[in-house]
PQR file of N, CA, C, O and H, with PARSE charges and radii, in Angstrom:
ATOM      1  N   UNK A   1     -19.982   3.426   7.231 -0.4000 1.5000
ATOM      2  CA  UNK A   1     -18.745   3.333   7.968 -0.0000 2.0000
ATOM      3  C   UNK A   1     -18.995   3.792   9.401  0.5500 1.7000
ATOM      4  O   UNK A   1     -19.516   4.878   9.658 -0.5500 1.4000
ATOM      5  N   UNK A   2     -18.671   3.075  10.153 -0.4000 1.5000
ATOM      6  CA  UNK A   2     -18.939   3.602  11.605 -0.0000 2.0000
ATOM      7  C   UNK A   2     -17.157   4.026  12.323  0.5500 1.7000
ATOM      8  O   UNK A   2     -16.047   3.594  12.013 -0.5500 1.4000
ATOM      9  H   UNK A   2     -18.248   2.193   9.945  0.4000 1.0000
ATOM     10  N   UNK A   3     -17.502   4.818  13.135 -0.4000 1.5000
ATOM     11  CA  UNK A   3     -16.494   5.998  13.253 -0.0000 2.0000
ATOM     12  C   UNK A   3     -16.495   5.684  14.865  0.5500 1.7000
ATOM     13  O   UNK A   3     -17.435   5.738  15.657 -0.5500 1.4000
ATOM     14  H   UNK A   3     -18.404   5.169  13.388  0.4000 1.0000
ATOM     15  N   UNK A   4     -15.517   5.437  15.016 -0.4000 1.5000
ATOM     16  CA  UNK A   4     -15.494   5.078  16.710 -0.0000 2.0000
ATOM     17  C   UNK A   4     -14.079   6.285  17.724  0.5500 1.7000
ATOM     18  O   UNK A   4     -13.030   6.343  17.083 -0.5500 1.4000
ATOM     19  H   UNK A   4     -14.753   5.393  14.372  0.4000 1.0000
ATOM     20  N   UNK A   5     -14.055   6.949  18.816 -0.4000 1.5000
ATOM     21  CA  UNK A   5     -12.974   7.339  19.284 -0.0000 2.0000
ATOM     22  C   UNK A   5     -12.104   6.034  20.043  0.5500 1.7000
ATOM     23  O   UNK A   5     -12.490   5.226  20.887 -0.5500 1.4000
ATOM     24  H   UNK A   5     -14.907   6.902  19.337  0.4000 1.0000
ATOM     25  N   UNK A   6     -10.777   6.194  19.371 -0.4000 1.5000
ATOM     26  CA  UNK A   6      -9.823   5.263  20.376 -0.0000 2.0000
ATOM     27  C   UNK A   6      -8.584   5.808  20.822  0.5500 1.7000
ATOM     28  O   UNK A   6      -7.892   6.507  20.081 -0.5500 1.4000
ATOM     29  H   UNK A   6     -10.463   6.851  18.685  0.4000 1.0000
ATOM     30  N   UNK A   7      -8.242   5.505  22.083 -0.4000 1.5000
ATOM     31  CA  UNK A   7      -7.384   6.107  22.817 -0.0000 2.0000
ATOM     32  C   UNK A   7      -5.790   5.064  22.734  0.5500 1.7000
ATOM     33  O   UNK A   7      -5.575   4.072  23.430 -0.5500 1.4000
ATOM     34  H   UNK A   7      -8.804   4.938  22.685  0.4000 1.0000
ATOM     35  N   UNK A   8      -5.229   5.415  22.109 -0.4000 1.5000
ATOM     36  CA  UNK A   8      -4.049   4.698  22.082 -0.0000 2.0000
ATOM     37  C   UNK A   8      -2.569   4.975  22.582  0.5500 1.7000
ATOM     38  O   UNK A   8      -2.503   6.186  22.373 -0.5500 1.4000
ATOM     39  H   UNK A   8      -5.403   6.221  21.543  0.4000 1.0000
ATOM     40  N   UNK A   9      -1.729   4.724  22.944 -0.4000 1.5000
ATOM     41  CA  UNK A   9      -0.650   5.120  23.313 -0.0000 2.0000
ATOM     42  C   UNK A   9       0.768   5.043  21.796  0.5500 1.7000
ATOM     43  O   UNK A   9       1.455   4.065  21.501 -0.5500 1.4000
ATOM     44  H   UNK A   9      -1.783   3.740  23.113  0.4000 1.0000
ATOM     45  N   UNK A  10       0.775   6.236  21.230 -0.4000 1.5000
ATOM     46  CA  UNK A  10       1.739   5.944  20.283 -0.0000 2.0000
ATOM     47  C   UNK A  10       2.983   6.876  19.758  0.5500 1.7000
ATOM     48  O   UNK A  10       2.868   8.056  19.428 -0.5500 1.4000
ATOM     49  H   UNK A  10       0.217   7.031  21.470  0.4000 1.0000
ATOM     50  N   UNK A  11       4.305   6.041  19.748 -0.4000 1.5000
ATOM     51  CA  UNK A  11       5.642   6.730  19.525 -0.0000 2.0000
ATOM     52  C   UNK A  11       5.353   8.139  19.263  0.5500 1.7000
ATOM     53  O   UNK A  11       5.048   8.284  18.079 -0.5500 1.4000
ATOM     54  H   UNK A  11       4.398   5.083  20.017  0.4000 1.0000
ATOM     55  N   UNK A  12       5.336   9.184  19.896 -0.4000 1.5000
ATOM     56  CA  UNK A  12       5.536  10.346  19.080 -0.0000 2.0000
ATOM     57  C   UNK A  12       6.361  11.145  17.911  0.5500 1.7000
ATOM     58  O   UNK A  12       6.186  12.134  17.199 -0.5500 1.4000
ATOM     59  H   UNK A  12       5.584   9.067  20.858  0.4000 1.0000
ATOM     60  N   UNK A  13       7.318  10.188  18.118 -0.4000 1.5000
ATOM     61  CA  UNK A  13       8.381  10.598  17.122 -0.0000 2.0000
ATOM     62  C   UNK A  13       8.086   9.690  15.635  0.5500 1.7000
ATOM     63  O   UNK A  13       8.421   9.920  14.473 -0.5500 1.4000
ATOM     64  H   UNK A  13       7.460   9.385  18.697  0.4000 1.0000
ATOM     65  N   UNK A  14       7.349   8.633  16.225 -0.4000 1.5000
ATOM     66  CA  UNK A  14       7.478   8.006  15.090 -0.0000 2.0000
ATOM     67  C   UNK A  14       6.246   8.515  14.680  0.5500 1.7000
ATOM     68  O   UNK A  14       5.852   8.524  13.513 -0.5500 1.4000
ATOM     69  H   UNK A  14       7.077   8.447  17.169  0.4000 1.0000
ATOM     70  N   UNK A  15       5.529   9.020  15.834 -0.4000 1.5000
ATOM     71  CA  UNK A  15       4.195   9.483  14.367 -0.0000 2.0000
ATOM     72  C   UNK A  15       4.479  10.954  13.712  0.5500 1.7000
ATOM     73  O   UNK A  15       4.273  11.117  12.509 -0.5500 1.4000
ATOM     74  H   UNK A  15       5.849   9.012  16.782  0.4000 1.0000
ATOM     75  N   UNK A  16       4.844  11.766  14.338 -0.4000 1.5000
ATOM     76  CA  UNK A  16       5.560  12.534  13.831 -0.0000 2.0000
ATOM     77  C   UNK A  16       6.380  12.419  12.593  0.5500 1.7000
ATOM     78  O   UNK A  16       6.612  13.470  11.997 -0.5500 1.4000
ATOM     79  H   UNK A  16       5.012  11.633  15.315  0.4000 1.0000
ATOM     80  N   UNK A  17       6.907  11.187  12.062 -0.4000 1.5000
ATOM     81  CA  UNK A  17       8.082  11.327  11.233 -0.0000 2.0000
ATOM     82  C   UNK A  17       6.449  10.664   9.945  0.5500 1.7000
ATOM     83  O   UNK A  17       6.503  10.999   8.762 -0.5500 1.4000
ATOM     84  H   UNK A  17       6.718  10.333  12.547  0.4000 1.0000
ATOM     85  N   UNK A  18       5.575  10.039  10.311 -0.4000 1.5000
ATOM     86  CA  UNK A  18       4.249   9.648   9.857 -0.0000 2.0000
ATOM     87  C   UNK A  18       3.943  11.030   8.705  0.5500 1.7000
ATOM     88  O   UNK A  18       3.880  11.205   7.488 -0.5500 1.4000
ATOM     89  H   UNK A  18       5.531   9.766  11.272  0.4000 1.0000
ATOM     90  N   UNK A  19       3.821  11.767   9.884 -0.4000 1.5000
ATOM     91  CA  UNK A  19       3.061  13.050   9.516 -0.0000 2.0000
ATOM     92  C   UNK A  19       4.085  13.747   8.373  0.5500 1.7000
ATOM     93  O   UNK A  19       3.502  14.181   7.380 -0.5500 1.4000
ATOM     94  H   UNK A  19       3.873  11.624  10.873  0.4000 1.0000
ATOM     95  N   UNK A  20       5.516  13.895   8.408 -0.4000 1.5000
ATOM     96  CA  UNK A  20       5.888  14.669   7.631 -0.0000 2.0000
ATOM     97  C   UNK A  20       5.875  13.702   6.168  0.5500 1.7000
ATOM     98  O   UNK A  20       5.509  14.072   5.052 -0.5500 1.4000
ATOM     99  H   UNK A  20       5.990  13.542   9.215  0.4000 1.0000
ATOM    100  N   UNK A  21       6.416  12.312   6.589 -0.4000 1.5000
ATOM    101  CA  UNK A  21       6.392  11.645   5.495 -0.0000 2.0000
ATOM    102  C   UNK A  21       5.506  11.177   4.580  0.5500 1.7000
ATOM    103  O   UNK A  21       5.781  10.903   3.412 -0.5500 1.4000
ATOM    104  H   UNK A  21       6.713  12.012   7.496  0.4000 1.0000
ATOM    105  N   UNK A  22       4.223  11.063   5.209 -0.4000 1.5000
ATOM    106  CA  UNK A  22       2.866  11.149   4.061 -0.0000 2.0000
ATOM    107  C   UNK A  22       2.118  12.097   4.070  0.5500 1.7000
ATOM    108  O   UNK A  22       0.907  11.935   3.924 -0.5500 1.4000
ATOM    109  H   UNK A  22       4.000  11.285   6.158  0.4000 1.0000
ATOM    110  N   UNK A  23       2.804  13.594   4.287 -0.4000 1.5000
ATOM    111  CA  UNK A  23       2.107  14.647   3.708 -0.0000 2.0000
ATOM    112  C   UNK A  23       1.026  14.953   4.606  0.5500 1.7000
ATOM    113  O   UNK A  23       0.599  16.070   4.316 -0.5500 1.4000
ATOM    114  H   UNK A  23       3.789  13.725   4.406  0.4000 1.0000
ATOM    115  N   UNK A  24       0.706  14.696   5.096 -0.4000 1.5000
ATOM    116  CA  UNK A  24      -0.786  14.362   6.172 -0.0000 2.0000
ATOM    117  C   UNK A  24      -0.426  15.353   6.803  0.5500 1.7000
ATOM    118  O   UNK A  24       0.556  15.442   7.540 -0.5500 1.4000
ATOM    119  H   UNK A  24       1.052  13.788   5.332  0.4000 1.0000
ATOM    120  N   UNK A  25      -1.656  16.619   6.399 -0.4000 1.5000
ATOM    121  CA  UNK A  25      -2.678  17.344   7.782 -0.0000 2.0000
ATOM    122  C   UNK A  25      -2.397  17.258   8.995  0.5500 1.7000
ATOM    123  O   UNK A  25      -1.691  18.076   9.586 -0.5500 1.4000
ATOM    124  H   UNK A  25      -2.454  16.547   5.800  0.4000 1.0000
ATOM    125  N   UNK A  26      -2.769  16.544   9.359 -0.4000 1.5000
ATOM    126  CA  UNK A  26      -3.150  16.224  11.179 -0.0000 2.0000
ATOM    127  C   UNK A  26      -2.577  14.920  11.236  0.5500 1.7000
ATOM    128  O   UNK A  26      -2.160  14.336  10.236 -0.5500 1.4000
ATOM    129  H   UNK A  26      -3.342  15.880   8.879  0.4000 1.0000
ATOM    130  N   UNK A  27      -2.549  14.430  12.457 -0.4000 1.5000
ATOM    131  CA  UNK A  27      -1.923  12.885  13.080 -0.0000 2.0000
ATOM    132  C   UNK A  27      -3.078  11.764  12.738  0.5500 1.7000
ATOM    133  O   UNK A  27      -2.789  10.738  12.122 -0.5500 1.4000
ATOM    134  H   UNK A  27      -2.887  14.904  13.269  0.4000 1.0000
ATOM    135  N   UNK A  28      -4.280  12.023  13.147 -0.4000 1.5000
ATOM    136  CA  UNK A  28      -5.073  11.437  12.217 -0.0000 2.0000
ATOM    137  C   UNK A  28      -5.241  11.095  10.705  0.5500 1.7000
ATOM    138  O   UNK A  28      -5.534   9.933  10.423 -0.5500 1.4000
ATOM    139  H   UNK A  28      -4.514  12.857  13.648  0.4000 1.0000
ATOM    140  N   UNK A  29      -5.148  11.624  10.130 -0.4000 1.5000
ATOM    141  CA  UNK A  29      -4.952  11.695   8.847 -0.0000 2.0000
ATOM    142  C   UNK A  29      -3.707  10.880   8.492  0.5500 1.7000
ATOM    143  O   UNK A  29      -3.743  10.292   7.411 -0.5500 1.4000
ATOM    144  H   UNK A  29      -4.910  12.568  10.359  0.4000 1.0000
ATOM    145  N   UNK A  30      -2.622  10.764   9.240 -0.4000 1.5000
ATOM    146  CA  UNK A  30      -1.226  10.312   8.849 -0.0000 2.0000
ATOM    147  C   UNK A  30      -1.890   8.538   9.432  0.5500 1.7000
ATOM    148  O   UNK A  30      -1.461   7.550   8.837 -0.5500 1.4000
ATOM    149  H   UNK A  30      -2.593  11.241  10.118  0.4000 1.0000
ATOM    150  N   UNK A  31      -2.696   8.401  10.346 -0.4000 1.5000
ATOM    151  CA  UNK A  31      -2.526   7.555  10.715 -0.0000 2.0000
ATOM    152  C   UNK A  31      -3.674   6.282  10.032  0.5500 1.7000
ATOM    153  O   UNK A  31      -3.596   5.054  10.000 -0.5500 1.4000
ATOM    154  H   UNK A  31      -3.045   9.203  10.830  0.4000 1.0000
ATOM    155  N   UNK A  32      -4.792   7.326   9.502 -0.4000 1.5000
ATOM    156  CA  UNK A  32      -5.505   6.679   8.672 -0.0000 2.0000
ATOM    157  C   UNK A  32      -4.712   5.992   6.926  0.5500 1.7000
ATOM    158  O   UNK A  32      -4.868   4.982   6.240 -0.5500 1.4000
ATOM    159  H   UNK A  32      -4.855   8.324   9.528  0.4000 1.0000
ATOM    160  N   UNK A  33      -3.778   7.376   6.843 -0.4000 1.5000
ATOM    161  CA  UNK A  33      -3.191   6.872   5.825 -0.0000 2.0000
ATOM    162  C   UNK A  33      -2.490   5.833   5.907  0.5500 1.7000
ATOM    163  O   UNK A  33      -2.376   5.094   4.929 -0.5500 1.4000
ATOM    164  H   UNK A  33      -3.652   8.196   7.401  0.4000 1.0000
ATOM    165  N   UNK A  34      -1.743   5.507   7.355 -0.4000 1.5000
ATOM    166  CA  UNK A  34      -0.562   4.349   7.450 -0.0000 2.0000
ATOM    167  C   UNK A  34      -1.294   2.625   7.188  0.5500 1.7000
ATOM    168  O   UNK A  34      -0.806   1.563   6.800 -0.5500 1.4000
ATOM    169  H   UNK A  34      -1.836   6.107   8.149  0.4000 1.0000
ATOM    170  N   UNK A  35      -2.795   3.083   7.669 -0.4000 1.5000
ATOM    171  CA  UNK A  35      -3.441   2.160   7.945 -0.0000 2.0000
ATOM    172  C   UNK A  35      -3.985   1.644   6.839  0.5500 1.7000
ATOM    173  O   UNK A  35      -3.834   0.453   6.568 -0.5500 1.4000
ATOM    174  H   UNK A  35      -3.192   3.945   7.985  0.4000 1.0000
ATOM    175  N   UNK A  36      -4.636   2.420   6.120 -0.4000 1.5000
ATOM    176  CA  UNK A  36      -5.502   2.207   4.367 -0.0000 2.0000
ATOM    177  C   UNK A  36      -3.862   1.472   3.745  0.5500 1.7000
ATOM    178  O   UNK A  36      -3.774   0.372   3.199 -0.5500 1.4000
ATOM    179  H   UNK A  36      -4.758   3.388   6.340  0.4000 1.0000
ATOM    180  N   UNK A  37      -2.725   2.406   4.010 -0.4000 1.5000
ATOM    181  CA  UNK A  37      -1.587   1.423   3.154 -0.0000 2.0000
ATOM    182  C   UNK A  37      -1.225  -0.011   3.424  0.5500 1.7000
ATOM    183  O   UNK A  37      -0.965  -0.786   2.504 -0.5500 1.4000
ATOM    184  H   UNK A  37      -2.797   3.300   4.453  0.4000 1.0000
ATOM    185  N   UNK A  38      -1.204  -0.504   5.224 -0.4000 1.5000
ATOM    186  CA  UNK A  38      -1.254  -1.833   5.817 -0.0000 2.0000
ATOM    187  C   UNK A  38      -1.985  -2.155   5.116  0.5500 1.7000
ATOM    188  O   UNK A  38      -1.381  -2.503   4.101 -0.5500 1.4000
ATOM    189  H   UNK A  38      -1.416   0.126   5.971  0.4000 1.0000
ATOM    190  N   UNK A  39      -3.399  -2.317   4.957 -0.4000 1.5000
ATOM    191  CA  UNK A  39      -4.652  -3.045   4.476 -0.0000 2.0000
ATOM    192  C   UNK A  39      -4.664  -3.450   2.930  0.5500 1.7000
ATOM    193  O   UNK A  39      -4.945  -4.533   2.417 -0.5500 1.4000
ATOM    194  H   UNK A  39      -3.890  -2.035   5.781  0.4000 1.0000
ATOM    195  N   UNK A  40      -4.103  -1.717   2.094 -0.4000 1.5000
ATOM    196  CA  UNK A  40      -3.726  -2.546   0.646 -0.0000 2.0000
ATOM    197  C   UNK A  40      -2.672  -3.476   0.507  0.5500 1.7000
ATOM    198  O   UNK A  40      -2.861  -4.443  -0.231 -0.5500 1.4000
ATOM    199  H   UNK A  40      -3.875  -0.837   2.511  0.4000 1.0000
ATOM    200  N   UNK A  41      -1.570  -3.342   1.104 -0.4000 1.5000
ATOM    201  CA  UNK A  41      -0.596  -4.050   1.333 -0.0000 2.0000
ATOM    202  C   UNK A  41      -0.845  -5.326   1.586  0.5500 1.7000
ATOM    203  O   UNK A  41      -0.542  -6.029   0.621 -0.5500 1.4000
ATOM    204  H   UNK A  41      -1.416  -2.556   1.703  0.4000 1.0000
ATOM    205  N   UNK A  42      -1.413  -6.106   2.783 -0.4000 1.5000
ATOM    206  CA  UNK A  42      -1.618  -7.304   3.068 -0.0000 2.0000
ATOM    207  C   UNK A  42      -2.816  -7.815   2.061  0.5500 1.7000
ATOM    208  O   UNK A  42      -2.891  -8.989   1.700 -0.5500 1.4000
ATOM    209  H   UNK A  42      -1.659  -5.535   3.566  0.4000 1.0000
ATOM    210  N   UNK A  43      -3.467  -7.098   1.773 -0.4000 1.5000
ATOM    211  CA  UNK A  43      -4.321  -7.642   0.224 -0.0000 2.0000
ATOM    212  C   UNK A  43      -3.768  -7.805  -0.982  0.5500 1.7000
ATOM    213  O   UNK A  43      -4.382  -8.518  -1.776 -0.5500 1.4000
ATOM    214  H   UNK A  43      -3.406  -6.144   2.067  0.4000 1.0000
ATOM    215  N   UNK A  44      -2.914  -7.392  -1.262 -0.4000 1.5000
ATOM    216  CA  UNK A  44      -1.992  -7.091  -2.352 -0.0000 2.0000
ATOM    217  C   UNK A  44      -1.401  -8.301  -2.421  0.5500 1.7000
ATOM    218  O   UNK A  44      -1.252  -8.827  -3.524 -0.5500 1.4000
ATOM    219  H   UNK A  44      -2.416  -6.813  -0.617  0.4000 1.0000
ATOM    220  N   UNK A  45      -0.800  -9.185  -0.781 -0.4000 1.5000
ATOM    221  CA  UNK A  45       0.152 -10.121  -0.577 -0.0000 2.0000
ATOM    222  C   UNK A  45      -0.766 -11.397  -0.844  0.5500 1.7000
ATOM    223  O   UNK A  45      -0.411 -12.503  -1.252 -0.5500 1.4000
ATOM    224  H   UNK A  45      -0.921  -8.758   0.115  0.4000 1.0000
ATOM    225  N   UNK A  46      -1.713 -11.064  -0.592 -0.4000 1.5000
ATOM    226  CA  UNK A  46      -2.941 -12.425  -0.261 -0.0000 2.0000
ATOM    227  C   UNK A  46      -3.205 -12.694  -1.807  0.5500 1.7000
ATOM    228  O   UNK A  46      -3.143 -13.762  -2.417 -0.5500 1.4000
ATOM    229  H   UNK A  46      -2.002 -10.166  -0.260  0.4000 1.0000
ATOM    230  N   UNK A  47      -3.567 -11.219  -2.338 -0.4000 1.5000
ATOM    231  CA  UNK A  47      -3.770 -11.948  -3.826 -0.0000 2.0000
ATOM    232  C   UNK A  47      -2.802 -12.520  -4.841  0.5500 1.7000
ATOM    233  O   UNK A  47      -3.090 -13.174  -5.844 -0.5500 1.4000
ATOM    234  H   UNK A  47      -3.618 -10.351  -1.843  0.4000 1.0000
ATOM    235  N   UNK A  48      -1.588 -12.157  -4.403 -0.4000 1.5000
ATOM    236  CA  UNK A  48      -0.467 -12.847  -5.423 -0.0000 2.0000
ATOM    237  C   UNK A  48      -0.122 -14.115  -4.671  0.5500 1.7000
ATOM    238  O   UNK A  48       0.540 -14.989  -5.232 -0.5500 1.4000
ATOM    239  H   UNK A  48      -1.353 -11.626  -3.589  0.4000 1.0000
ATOM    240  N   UNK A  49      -0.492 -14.233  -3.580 -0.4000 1.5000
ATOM    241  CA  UNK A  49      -0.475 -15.836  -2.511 -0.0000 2.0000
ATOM    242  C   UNK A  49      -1.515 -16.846  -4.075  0.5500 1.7000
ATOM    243  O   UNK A  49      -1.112 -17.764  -4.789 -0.5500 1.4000
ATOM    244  H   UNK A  49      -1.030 -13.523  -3.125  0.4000 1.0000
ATOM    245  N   UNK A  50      -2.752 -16.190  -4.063 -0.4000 1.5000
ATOM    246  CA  UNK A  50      -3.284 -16.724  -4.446 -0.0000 2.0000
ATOM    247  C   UNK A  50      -3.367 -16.959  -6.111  0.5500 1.7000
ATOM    248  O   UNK A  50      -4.039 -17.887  -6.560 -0.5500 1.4000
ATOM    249  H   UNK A  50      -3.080 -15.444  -3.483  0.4000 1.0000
ATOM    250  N   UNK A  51      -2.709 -16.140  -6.888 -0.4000 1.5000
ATOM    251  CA  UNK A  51      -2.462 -16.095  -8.243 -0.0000 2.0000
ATOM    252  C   UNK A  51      -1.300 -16.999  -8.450  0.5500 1.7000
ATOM    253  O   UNK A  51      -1.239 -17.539  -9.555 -0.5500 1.4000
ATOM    254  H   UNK A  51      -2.164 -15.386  -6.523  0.4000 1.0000
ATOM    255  N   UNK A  52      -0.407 -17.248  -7.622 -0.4000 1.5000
ATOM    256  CA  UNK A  52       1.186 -18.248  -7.603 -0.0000 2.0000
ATOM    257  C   UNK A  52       1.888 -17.133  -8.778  0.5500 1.7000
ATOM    258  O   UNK A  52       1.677 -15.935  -8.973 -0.5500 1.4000
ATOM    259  H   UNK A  52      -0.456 -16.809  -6.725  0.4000 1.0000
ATOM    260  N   UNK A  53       2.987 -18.314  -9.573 -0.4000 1.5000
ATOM    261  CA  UNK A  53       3.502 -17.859 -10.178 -0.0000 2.0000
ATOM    262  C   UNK A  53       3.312 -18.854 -11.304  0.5500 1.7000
ATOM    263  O   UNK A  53       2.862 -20.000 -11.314 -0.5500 1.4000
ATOM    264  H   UNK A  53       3.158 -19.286  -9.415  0.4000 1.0000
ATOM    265  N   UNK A  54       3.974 -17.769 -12.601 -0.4000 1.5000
ATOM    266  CA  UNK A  54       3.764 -18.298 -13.753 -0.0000 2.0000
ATOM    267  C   UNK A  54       5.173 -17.970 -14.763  0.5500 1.7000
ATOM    268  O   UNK A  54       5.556 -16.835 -15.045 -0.5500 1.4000
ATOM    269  H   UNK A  54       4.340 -16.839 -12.593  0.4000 1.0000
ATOM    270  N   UNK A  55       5.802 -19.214 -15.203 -0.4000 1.5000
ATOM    271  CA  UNK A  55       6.862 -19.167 -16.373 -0.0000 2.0000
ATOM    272  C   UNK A  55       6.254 -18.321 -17.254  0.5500 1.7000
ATOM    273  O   UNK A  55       5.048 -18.422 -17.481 -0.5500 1.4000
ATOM    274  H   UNK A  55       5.491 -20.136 -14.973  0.4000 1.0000
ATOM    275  N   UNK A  56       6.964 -17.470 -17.797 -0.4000 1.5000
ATOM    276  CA  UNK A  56       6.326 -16.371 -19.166 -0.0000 2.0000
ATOM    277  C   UNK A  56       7.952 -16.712 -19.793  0.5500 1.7000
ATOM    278  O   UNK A  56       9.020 -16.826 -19.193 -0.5500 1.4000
ATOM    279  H   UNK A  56       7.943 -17.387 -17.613  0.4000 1.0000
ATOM    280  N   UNK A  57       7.643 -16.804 -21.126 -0.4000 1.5000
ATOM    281  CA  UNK A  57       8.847 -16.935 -21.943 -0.0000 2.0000
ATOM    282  C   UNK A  57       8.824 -15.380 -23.009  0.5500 1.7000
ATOM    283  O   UNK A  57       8.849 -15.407 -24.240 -0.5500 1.4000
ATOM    284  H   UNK A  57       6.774 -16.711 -21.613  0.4000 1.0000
ATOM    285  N   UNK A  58       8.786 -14.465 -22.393 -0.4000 1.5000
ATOM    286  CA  UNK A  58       8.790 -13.045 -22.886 -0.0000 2.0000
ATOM    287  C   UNK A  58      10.282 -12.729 -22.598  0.5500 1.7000
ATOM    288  O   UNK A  58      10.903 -12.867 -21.544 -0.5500 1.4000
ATOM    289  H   UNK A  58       8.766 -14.443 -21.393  0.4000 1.0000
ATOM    290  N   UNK A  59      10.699 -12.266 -23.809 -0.4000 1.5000
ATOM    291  CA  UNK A  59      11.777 -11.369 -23.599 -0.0000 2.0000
ATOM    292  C   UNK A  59      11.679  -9.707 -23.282  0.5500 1.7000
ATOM    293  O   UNK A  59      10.697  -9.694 -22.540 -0.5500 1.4000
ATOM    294  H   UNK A  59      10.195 -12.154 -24.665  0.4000 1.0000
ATOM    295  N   UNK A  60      12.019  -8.611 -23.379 -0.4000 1.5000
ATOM    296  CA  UNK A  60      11.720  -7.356 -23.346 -0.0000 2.0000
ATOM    297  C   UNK A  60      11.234  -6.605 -24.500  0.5500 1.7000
ATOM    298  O   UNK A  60      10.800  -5.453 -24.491 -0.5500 1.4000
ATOM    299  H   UNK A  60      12.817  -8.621 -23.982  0.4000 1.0000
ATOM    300  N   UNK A  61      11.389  -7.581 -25.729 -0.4000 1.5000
ATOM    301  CA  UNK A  61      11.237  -7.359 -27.095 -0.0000 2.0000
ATOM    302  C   UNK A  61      10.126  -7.546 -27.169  0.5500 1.7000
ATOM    303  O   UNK A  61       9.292  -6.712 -27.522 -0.5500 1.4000
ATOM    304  H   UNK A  61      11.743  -8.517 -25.736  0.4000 1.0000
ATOM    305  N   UNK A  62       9.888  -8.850 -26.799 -0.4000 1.5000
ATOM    306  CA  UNK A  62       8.134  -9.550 -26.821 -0.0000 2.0000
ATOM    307  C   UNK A  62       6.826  -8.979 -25.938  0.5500 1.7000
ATOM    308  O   UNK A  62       5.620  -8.930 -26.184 -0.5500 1.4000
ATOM    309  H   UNK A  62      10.565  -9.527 -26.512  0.4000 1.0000
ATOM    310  N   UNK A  63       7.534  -8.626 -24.946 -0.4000 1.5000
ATOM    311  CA  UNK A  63       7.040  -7.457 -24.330 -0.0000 2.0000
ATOM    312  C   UNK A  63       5.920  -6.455 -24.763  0.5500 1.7000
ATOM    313  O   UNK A  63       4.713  -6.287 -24.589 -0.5500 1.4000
ATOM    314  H   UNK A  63       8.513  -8.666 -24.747  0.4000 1.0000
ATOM    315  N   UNK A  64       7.500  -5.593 -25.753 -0.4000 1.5000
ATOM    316  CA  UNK A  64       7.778  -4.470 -25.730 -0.0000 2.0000
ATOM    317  C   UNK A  64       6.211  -4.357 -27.037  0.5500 1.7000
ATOM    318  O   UNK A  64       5.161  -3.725 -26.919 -0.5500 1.4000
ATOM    319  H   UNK A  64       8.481  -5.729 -25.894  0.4000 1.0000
ATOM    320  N   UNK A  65       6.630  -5.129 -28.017 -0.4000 1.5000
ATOM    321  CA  UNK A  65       5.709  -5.237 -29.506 -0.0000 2.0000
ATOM    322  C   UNK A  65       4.090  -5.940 -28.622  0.5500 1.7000
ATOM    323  O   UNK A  65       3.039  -5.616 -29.175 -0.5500 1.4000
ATOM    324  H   UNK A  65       7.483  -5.642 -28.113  0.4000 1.0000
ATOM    325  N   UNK A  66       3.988  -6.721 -27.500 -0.4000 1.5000
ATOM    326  CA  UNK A  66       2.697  -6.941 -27.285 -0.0000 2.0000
ATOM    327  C   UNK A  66       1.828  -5.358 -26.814  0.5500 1.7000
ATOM    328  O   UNK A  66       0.729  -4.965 -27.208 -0.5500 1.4000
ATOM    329  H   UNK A  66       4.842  -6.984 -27.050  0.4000 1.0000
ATOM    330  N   UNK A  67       2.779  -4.700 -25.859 -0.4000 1.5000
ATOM    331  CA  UNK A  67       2.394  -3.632 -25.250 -0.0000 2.0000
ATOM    332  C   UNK A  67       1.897  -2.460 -26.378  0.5500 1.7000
ATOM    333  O   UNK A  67       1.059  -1.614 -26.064 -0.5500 1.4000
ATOM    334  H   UNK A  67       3.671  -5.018 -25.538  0.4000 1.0000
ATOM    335  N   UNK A  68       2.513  -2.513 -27.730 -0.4000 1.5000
ATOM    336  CA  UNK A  68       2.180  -1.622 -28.712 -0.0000 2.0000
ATOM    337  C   UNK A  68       1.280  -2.123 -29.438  0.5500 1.7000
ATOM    338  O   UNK A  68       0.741  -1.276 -30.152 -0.5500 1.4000
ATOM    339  H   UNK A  68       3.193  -3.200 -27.985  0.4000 1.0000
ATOM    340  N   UNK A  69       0.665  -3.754 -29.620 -0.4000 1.5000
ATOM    341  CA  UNK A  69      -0.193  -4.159 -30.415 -0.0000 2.0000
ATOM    342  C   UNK A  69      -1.642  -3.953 -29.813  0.5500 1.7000
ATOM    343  O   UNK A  69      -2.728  -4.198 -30.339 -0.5500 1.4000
ATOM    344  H   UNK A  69       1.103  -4.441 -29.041  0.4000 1.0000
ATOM    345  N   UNK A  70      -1.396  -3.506 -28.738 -0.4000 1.5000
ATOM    346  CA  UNK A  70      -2.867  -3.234 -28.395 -0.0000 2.0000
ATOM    347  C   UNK A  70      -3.473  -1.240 -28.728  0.5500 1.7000
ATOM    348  O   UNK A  70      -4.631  -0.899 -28.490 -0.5500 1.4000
ATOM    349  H   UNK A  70      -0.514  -3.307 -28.311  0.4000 1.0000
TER
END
């Protein structure tokens, strides 16, 4: 992993509200976290782009007894 310094200009308040809301250490840390979540996120979107969708004729019942047969 290569580790670079970058100088950015960003909301203070909003990173601030970063920091309290994901728990995060330092502003770094809040901001690495915001970022690792963008990245799963738009992968997340790409792979259900790419899975489509599928009719399932499951009720909550059918579900419920597959989830226990294993």
């Amino acid at each position: 992993m290569v580790m670079r310094k970058t100088t950015v200009c960003i909301d203070e308040d909003l990173l601030e509200s970063a920091v309290k809301i994901s728990g995060a250490k330092s502003k770094k840390e809040a901001i690495e976290k915001s970022l690792r979540l963008l990245v799963k996120s738009k992968k997340r979107g790409v792979f259900s782009e790419e899975l489509g969708t599928y009719d399932l004729d499951l009720t909550p019942k059918k579900l419920e007894h597959l989830r226990n047969a294993g």
